[in-house]
KETI-59267 format. One line per field, with one value per residue: residue number from 1; residue in one letter; y, z, x of N, C-alpha, C in turn. Coordinates in Angstrom, 3 decimals. Last residue first. Example, Ala and Ser with C-alpha at 12.3 -4.5 7.8 and 13.67 -1.06 7.14 Angstrom:
nr <- 2/1;
rest <- S/A;
nnorth <- -2.250/-5.690;
nup <- 7.080/7.800;
neast <- 12.850/13.190;
canorth <- -1.060/-4.500;
caup <- 7.140/7.800;
caeast <- 13.670/12.300;
cnorth <- 0.030/-3.300;
cup <- 7.870/7.800;
ceast <- 12.900/13.200;
This chain:
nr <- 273/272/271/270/269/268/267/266/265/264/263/262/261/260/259/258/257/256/255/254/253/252/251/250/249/248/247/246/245/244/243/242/241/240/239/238/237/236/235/234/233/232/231/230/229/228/227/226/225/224/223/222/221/220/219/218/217/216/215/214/213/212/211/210/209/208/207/206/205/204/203/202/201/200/199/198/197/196/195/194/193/192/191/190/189/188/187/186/185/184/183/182/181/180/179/178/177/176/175/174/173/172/171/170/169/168/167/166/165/164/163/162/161/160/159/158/157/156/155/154/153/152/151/150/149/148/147/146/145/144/143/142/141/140/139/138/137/136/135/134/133/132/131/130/129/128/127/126/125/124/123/122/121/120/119/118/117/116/115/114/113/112/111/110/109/108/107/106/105/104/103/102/101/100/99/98/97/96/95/94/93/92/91/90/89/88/87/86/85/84/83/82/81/80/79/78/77/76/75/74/73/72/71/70/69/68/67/66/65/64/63/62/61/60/59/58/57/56/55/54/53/52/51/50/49/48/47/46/45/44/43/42/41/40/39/38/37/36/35/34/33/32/31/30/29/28/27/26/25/24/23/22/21/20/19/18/17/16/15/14/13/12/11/10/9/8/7/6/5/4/3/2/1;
rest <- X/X/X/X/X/X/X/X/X/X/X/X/X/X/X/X/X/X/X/X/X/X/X/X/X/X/X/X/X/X/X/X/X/X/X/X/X/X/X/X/X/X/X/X/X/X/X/X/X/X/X/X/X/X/X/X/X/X/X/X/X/X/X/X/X/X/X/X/X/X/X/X/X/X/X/X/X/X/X/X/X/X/X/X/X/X/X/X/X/X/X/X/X/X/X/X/X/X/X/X/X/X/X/X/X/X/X/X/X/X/X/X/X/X/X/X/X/X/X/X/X/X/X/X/X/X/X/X/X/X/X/X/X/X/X/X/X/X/X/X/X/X/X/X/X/X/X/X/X/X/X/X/X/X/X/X/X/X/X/X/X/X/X/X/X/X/X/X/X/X/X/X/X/X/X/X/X/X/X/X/X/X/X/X/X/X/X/X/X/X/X/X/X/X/X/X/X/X/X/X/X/X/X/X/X/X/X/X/X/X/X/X/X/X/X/X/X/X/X/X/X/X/X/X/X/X/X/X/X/X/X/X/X/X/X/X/X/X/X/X/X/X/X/X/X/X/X/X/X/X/X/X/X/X/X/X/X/X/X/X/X/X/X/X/X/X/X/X/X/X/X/X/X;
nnorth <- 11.722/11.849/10.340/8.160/5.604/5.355/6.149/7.204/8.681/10.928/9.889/11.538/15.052/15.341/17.540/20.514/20.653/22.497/25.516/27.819/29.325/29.359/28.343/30.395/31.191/34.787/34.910/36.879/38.214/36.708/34.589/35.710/37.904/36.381/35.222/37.532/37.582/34.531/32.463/29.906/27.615/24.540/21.928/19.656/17.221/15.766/17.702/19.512/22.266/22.195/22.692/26.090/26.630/26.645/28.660/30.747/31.179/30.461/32.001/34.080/32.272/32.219/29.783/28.041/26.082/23.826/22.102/20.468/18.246/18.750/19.310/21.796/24.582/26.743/26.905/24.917/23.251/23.590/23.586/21.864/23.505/25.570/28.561/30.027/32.703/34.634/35.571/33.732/33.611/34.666/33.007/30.665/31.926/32.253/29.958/28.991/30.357/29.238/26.302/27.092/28.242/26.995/26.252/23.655/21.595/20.708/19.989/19.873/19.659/21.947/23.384/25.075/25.324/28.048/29.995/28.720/25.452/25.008/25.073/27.130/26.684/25.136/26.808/28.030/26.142/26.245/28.526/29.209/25.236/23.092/20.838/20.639/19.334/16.882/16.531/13.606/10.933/9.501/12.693/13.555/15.469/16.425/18.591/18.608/20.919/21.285/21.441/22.118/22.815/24.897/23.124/19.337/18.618/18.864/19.526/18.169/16.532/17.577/17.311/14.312/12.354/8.914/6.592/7.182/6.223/7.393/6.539/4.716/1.974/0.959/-1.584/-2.625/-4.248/-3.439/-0.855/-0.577/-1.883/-0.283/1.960/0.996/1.235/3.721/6.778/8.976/9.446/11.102/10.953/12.064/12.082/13.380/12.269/10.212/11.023/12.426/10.342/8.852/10.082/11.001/9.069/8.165/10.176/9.962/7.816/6.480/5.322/8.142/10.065/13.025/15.399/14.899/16.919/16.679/17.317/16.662/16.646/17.658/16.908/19.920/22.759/23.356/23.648/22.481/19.829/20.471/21.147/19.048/17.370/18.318/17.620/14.830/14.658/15.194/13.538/9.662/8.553/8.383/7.075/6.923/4.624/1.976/-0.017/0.617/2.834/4.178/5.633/6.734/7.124/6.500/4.697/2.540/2.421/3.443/2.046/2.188/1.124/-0.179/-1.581/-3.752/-3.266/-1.515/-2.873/-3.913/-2.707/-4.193/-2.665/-2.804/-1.520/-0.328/0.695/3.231/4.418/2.261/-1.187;
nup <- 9.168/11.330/13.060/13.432/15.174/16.408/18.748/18.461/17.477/19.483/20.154/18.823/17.686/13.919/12.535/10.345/7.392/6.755/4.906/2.257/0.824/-1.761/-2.607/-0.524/1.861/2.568/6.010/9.215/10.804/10.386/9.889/10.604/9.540/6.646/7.777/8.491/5.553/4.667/7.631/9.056/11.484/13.082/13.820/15.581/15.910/12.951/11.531/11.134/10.836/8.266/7.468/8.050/6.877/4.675/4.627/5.438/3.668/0.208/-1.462/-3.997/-6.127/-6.954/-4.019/-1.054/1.872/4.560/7.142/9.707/12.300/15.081/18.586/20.684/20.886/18.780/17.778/16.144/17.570/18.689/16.409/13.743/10.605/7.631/5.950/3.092/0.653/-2.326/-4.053/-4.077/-3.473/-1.318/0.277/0.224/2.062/4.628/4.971/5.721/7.911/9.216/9.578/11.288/14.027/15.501/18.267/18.480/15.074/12.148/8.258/5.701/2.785/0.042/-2.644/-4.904/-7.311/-10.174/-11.323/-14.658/-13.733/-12.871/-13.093/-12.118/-8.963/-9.276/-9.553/-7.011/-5.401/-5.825/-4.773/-2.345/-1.102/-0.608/-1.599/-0.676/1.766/2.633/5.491/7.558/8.149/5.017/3.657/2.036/0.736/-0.940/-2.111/-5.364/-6.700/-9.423/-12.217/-14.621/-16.520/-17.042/-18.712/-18.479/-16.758/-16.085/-14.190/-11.621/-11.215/-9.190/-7.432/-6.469/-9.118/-9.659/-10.933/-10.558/-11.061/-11.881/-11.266/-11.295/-9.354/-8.274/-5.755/-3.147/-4.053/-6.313/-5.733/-3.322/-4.165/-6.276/-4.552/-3.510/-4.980/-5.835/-4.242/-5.446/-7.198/-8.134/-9.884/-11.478/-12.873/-13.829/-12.965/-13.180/-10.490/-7.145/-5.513/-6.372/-7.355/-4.403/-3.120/-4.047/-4.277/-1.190/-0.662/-1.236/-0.177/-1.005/-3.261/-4.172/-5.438/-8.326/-9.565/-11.311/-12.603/-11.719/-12.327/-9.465/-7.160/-6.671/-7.883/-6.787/-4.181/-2.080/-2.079/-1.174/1.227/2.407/1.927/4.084/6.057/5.807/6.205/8.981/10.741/8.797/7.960/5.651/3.581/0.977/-0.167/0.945/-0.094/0.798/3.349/4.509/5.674/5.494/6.981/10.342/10.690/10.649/8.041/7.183/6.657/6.250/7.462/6.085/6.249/6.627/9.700/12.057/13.976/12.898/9.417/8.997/7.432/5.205/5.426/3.941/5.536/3.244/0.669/-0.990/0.000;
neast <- -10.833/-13.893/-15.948/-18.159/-16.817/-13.870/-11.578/-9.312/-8.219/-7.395/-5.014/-2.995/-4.112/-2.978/-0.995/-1.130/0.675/3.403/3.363/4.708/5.576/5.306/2.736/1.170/-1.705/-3.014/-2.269/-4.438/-5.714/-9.228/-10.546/-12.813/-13.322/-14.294/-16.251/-17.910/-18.758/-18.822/-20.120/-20.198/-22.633/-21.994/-23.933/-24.728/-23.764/-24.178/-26.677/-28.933/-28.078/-27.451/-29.776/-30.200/-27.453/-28.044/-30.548/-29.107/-27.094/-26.100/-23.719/-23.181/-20.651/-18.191/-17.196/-15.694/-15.689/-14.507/-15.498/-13.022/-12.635/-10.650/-9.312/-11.123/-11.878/-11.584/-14.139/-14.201/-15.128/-17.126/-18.841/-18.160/-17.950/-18.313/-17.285/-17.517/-17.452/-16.824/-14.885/-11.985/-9.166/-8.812/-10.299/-8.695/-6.756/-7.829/-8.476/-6.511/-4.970/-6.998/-5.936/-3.487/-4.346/-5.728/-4.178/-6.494/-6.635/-8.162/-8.543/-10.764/-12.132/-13.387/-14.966/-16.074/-18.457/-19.384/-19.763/-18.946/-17.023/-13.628/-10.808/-10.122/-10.012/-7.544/-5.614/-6.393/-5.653/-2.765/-1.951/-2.771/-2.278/-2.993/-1.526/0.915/0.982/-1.724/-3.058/-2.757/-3.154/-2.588/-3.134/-5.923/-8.018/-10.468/-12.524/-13.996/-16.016/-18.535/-19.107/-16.264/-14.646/-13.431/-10.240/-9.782/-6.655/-3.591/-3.566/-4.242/-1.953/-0.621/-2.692/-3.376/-1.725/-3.973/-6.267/-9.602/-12.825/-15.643/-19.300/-21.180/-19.845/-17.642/-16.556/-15.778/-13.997/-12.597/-11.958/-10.285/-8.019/-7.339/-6.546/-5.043/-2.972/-2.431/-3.619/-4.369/-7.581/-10.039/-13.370/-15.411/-18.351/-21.711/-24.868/-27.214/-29.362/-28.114/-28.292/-26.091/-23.959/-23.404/-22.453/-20.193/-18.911/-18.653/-17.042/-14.675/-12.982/-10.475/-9.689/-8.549/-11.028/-13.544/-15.815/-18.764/-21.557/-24.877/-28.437/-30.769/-31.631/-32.356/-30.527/-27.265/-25.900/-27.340/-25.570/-22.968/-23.652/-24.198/-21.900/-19.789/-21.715/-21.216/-18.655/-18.515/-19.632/-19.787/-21.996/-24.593/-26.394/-27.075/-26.352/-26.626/-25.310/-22.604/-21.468/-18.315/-16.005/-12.764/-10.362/-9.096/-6.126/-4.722/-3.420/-6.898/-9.699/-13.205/-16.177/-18.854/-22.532/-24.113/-25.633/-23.903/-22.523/-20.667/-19.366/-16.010/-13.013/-10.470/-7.276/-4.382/-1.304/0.191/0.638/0.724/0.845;
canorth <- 12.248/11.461/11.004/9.818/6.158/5.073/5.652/5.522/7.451/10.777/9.966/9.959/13.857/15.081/16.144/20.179/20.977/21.145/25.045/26.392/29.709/29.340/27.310/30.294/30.548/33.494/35.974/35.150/38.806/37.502/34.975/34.876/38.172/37.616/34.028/36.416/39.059/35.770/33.122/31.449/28.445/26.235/22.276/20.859/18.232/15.566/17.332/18.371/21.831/22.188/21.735/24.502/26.537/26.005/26.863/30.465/30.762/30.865/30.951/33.816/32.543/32.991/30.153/29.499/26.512/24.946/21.925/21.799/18.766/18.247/19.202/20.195/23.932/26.235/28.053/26.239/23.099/23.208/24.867/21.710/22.914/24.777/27.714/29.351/31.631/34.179/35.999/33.906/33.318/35.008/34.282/30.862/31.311/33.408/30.734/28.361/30.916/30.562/26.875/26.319/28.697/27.353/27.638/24.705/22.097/21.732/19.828/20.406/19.091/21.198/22.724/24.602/25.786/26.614/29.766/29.945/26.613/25.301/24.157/27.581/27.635/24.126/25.821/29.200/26.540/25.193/28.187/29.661/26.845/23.727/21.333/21.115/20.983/17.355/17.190/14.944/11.555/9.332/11.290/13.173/15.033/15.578/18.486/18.469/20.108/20.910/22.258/21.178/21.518/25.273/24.300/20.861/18.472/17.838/20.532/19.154/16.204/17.352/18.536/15.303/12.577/10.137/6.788/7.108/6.786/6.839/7.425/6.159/2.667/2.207/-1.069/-1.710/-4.640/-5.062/-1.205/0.380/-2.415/-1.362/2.200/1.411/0.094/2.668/5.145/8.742/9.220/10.963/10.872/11.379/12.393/13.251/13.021/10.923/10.090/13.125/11.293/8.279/9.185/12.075/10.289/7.166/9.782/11.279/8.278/7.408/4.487/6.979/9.141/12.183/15.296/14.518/16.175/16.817/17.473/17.746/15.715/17.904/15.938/18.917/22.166/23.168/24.262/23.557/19.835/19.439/22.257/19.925/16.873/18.515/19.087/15.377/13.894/16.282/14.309/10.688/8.147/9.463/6.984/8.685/5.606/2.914/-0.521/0.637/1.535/3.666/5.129/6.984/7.258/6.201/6.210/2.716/2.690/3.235/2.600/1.960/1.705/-0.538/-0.489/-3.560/-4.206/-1.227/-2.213/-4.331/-2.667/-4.668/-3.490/-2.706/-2.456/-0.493/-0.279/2.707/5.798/3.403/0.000;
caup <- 9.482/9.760/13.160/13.415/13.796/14.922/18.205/20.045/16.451/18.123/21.100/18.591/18.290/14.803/12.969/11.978/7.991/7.314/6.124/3.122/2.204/-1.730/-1.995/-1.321/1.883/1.830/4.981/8.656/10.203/11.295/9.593/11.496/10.676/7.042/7.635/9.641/6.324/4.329/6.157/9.325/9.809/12.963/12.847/15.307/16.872/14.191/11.204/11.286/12.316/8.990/7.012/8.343/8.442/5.100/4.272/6.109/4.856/0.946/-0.354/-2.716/-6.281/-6.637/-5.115/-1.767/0.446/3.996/6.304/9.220/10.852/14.312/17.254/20.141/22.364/19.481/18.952/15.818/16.855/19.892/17.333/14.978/11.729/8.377/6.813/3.382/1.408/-1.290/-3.336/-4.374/-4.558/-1.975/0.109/-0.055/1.016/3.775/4.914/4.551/6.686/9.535/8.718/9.614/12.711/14.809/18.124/18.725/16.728/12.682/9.771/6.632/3.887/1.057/-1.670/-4.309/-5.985/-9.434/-10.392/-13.332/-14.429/-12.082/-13.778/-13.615/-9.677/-9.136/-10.146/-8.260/-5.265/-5.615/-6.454/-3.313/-1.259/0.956/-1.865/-1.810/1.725/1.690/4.060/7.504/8.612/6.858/2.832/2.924/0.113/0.360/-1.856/-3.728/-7.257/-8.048/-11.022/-13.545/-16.954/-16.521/-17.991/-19.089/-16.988/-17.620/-15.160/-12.165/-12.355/-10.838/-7.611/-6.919/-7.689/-9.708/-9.951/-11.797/-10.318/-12.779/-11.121/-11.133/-10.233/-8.837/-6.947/-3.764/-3.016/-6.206/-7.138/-3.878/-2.697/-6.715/-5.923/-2.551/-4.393/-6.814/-4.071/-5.767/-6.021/-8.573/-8.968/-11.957/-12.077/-14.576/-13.055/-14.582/-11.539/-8.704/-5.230/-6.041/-8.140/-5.352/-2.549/-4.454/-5.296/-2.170/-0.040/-2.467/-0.076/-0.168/-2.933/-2.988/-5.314/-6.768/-9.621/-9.884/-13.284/-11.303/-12.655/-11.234/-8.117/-5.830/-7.534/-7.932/-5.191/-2.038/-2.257/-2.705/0.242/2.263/1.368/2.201/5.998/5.891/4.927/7.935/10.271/9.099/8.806/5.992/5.018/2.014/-0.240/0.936/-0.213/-1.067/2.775/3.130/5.699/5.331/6.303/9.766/10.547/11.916/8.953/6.528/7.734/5.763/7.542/6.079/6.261/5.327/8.622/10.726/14.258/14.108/11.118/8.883/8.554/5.267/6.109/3.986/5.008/4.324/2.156/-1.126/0.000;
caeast <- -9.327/-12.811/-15.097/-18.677/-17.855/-14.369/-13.285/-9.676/-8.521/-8.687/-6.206/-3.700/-4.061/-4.267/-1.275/-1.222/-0.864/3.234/3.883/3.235/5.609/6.622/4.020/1.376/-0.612/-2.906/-2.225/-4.055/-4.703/-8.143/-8.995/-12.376/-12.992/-13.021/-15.371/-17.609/-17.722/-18.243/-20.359/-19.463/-22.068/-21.888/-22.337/-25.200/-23.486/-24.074/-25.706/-29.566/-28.903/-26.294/-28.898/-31.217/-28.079/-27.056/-30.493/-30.326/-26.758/-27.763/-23.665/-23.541/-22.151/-18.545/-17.971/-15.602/-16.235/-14.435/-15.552/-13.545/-12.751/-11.940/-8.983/-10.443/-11.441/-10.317/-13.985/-14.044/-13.906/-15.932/-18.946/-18.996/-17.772/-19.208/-16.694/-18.110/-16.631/-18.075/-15.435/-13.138/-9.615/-7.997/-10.577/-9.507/-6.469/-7.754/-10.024/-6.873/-4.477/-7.294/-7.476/-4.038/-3.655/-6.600/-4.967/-6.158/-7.025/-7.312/-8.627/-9.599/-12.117/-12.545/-15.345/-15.079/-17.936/-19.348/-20.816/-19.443/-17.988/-14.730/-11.437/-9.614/-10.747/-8.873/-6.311/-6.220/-6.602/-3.787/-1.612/-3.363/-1.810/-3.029/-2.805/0.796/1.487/-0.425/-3.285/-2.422/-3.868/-3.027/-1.970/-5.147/-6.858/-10.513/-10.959/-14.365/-14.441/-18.000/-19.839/-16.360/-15.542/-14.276/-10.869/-10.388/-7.913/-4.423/-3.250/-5.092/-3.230/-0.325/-2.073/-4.566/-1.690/-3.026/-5.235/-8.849/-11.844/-14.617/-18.226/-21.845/-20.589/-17.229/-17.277/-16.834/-14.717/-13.015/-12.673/-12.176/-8.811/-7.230/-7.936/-6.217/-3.331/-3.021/-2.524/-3.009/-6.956/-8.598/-12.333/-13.985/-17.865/-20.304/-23.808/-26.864/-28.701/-28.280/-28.957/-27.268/-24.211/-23.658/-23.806/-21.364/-19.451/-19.140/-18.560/-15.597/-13.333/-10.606/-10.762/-8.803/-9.317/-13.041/-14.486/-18.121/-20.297/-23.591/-26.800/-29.974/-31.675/-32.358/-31.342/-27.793/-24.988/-27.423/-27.236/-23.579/-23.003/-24.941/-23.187/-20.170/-21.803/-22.500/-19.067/-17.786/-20.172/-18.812/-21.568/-23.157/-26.032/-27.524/-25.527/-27.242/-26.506/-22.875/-22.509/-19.147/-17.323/-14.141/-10.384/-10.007/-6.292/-5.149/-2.953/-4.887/-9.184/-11.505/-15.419/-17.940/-21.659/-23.390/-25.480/-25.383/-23.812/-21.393/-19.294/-17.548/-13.909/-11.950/-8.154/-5.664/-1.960/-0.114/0.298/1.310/0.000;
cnorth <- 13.477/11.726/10.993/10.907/7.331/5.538/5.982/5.406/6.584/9.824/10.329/9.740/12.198/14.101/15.858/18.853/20.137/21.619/23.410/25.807/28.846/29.720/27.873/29.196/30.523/32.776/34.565/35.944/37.649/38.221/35.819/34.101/36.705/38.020/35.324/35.689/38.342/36.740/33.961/31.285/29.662/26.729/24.216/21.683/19.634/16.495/17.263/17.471/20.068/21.344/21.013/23.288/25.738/25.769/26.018/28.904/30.566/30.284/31.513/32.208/32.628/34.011/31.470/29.070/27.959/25.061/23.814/21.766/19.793/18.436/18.517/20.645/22.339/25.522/27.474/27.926/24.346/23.807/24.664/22.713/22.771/23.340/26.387/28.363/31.336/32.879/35.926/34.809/33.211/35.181/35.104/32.094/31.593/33.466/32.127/29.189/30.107/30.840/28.574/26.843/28.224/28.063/28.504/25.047/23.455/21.111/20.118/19.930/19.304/20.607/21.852/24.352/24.747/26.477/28.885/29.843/27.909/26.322/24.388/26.236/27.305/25.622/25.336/27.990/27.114/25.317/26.962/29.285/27.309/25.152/22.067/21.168/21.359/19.321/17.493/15.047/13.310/10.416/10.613/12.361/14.626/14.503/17.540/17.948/19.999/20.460/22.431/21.849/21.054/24.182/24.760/21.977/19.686/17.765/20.045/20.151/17.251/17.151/19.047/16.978/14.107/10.895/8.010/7.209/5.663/6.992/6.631/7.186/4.184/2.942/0.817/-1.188/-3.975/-5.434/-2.590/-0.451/-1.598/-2.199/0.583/1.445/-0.108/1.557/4.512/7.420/8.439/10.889/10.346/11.754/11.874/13.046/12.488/11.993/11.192/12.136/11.948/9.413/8.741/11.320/10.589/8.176/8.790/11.007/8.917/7.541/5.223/6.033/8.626/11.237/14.481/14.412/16.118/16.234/17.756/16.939/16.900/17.200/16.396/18.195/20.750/22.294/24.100/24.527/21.604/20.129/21.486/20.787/17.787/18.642/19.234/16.427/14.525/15.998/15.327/12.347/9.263/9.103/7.444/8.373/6.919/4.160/0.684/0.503/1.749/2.608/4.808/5.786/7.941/6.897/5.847/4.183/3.140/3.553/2.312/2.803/1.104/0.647/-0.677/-2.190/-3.269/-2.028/-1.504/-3.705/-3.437/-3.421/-2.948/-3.578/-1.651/-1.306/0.305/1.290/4.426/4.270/1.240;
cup <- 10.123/10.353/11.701/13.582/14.286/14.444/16.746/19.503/17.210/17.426/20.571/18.914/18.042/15.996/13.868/11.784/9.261/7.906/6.175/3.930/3.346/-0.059/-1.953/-0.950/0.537/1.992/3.940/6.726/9.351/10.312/9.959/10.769/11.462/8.158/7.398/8.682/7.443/5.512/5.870/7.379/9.987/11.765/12.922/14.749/16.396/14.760/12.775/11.331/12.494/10.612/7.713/8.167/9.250/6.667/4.852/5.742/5.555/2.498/0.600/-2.241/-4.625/-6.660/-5.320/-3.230/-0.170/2.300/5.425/8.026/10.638/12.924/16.207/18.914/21.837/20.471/19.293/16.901/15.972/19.101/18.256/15.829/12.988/9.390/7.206/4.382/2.673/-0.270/-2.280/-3.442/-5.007/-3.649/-1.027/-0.511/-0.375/2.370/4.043/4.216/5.342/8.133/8.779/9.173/11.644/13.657/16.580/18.434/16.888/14.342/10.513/7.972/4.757/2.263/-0.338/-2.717/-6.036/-8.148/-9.910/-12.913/-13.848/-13.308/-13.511/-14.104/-11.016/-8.987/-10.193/-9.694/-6.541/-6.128/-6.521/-4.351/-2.495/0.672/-0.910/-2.036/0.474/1.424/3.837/5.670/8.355/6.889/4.169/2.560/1.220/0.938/-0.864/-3.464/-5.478/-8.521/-9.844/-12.740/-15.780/-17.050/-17.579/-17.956/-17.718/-17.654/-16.572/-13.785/-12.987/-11.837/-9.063/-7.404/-7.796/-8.624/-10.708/-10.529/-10.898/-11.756/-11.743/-10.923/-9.763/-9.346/-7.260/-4.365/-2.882/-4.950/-6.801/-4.780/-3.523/-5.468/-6.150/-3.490/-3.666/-6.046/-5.029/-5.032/-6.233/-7.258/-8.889/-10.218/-12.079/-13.724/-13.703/-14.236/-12.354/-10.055/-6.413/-5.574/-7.789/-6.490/-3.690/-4.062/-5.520/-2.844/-0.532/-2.285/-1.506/-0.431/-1.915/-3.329/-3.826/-6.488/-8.208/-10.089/-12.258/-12.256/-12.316/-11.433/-9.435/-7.180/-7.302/-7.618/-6.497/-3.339/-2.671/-2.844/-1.119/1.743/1.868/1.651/4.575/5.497/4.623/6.684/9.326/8.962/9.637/7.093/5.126/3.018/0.651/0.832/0.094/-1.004/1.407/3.237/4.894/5.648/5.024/8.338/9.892/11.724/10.569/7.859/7.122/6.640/6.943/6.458/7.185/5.065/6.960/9.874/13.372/13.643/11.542/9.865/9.019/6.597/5.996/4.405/4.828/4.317/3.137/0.099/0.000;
ceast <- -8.882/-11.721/-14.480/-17.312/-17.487/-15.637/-13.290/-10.458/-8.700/-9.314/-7.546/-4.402/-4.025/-3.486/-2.181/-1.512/-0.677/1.655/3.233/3.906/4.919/6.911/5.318/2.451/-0.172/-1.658/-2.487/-3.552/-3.741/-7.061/-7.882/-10.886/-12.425/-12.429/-13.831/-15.717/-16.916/-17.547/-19.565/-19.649/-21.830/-21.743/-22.753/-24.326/-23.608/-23.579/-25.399/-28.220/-28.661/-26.804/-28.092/-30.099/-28.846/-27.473/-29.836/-30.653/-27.759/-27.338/-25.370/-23.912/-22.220/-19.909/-17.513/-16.624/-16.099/-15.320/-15.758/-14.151/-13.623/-11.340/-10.434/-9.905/-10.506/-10.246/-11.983/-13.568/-13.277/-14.467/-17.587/-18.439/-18.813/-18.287/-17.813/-17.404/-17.723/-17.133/-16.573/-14.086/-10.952/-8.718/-9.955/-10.072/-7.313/-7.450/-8.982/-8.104/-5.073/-6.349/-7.888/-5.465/-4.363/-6.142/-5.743/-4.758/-6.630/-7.530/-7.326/-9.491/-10.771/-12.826/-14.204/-14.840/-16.773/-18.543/-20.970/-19.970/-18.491/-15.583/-12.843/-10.707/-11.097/-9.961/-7.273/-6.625/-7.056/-4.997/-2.474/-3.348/-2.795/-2.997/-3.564/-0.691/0.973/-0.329/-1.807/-2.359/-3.904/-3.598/-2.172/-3.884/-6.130/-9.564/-10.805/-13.261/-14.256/-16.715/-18.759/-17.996/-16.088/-15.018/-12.276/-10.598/-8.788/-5.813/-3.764/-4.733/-4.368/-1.334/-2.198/-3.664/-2.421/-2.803/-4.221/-7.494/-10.215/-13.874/-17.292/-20.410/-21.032/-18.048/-17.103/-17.352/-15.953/-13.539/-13.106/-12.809/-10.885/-8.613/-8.404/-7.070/-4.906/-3.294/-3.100/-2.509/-5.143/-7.664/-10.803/-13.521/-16.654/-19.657/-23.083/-25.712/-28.529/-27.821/-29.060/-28.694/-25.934/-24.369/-24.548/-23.126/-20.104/-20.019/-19.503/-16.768/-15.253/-11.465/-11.522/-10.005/-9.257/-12.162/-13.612/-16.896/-18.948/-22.569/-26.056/-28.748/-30.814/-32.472/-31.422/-29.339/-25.857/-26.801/-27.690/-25.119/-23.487/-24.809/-24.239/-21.066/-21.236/-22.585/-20.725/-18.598/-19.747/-19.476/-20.536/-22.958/-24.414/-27.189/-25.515/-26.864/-27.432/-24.258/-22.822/-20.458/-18.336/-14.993/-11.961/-10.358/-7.986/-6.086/-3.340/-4.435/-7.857/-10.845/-13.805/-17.015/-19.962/-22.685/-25.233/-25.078/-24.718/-22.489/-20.635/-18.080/-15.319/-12.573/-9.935/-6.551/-3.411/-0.468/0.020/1.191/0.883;
């Protein structure tokens, strides 16, 4: 295994839903038999940005940086028939584990590494471009910076979003220079976490978005309610103040993204990387 080992295990307690796990590191959560079962609450709060980016059911044109076990695109495949979708994940081994245990339908996933690849893909071919790039447990430096980002703009139709998965503890640096990142590059932005994790008391996941179509925060909101531990939404001016004096990251200044407690990976559902 390229980043690790990979272990698929059963779980107990909802017949045919499968957590992956590299290296002890939980990864994602998958039932093939029911795709709307989100297990992980980050995976949720995407999947409310998904829903919110194009009326209910319309095919999306989604491109996925990071695979893992492809929660998304099986969401997405099953909730909007008839999308376009390519996911692009860089262990070949793991693709190899996805494909012959779980299948692929309703998506292409393709092995690469999510940076490089972005350069071989059409320009504004995309709705969505959903960032969910771990190597274990920690986001690669290189998809962390404006020049990143600036890309995965260039592939995005108008009015399409961009979407990440982050994660931070206290004191909340990292995602404070990823909101500004962001910012950088679009004008609407979009934080959604659980309230602890934002205030700096734990370490969590953050789920970030820029467009540069307003972001409806009264929806998100509803949405958000129904997500485990009631997820917080910082909109725009908020998501400016809550950068603070944070400056875009570029690669000629990216730093190592923060390592999650071990003491994170004692439990398994309702947590990601």
């Amino acid at each position: 295994m390229r980043f690790g080992e990979a272990v698929l295990l059963a779980d107990a307690n909802v017949p045919g839903g499968w957590l992956l796990e590299v290296d002890g590191v939980p990864q994602s959560y998958v039932h093939p038999d029911d795709p709307e079962y989100l297990e992980f609450a980050y995976v949720q709060l995407i999947a409310d940005v998904v829903e919110l980016s194009a009326p209910t059911g319309e095919p999306l044109t989604v491109l996925h940086l990071g695979g893992g076990g492809c929660t998304l695109p099986r969401y997405v495949a099953h909730t909007r028939p008839g999308s376009t979708q390519l996911v692009i994940e860089a262990d070949d081994l793991l693709v190899e584990l996805v494909r012959r245990e779980l299948g692929t339908t309703g998506f292409r996933l393709k092995v690469g590494d999510a940076r490089t690849s972005l350069a071989g893909l059409r320009p504004a071919s995309s709705d969505l471009v959903i960032s969910d790039v771990f190597a274990g447990a920690q986001l690669p430096v290189d998809c962390t910076t404006l020049e990143y980002v600036e890309q995965v703009r260039a592939l995005l139709r108008p009015a399409g979003t961009y979407i990440a998965n982050l994660a931070d503890g206290p004191p909340l640096q990292f995602v404070r220079g990823q909101v500004a990142t962001v910012l950088a590059a679009f004008p609407h932005v979009v934080l959604l976490a659980d309230p602890a994790v934002l205030r700096g008391r734990r370490f969590g996941n953050v789920v970030l978005a820029g467009s540069d179509r307003p972001f409806d925060a009264a929806a998100l909101a509803r949405r958000a309610a129904r997500a485990a531990g009631r997820a917080r939404v910082v909109l725009d001016d908020e998501a400016r103040a809550f950068a603070g004096g944070a400056h875009p990251v570029t690669d000629r200044d990216a730093a190592q993204a923060p390592l999650p407690p071990i003491a994170l990976f004692a439990r398994r559902a309702g947590s990601g990387p």
